[in-house]
N, C-alpha and C positions, 0 to 999 in steps of 0.2 A: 886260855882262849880255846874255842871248840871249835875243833876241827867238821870240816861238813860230812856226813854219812851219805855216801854217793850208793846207798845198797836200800832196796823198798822193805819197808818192815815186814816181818815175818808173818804168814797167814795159813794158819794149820786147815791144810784138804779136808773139805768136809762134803765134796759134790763126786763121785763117781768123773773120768773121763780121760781123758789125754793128756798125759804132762810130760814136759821135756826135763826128766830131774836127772839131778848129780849127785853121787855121795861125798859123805862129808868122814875124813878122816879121824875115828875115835879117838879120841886120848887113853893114852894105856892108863891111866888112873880111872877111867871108867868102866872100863873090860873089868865085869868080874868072875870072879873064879867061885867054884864048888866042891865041895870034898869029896863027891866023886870024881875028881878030875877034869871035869868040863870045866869048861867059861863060855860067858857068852857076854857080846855088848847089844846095849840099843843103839842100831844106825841111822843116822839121819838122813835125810835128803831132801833138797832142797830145789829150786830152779830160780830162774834169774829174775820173776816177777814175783820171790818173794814165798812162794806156795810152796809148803814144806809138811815133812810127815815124817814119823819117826817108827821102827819097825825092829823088832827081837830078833836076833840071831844070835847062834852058839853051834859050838863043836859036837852036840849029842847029836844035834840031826845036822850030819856035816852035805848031807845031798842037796839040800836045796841052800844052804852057805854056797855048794861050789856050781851051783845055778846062777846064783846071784851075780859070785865075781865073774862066773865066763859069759853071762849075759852084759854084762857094764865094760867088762876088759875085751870082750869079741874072741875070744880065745879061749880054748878047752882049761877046765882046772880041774887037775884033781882034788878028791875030797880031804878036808885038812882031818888029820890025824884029831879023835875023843881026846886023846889028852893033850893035848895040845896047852902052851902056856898063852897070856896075855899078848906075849911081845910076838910067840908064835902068831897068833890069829891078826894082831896090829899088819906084822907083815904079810899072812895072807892076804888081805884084803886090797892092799897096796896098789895092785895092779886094776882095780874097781874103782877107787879115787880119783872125782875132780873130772871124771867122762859123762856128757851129757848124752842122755840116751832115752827114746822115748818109752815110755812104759805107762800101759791103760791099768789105772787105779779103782780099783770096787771100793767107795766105802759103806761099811756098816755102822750106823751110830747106837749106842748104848749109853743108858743112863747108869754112873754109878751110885753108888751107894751114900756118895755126899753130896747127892745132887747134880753133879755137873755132868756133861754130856761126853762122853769118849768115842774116838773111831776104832774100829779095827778097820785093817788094808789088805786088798788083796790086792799084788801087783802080777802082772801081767806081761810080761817082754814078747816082745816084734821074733819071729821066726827070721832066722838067715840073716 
């Protein structure tokens, strides 16, 4: 028996504007690691109608990682340590999870190489 999905299907941003998103808590099996010592995961985020985007971050460029969490958590973070492990960066993030928060999305679309259309995001966090 199927239970009913009370959640609007997923619709990847593709207009520039104002979204109320959330992040979405990585799974440490998809944080990955490099042999220089960095890891990075892709973060998701999402809002409650559905409108979702998925965005790279990692430990090389730990400044705008600790932009990110103290913009979502409201609170200063310092920068997570280059080498940093998986379960390290899982737990930084921590405090960024599951906080809705508004942030102005730029996107730019890009055709790739097999035809299909990709964004990159530039997001944007509210001052104070």
């Amino acid at each position: 028996m199927e239970t009913p999905n009370d959640r609007p299907p997923l619709t990847t941003i593709t207009t520039s504007g104002l979204y109320r998103l959330r992040l979405t808590a990585p799974k440490l099996d998809k944080i990955r690691s490099f042999e220089d010592g960095t890891c990075s995961a892709r973060l998701f985020f999402v809002d409650d109608a559905g409108n979702c985007l998925s965005k790279n971050y990692g430990t090389k460029f730990a400044g705008s990682l600790a932009m990110l969490v103290g913009r979502l958590s409201g609170t200063f973070a310092k920068e997570i340590a280059p080498n940093a492990t998986p379960a390290d960066l899982q737990v930084y993030l921590k405090p960024a999870v599951g906080k809705p928060t508004d942030i102005a999305v730029e996107v730019t679309p890009k055709n790739g190489n097999d035809g299909k259309t990709y964004y990159n995001y530039k997001l944007t966090f509210p001052r104070g």
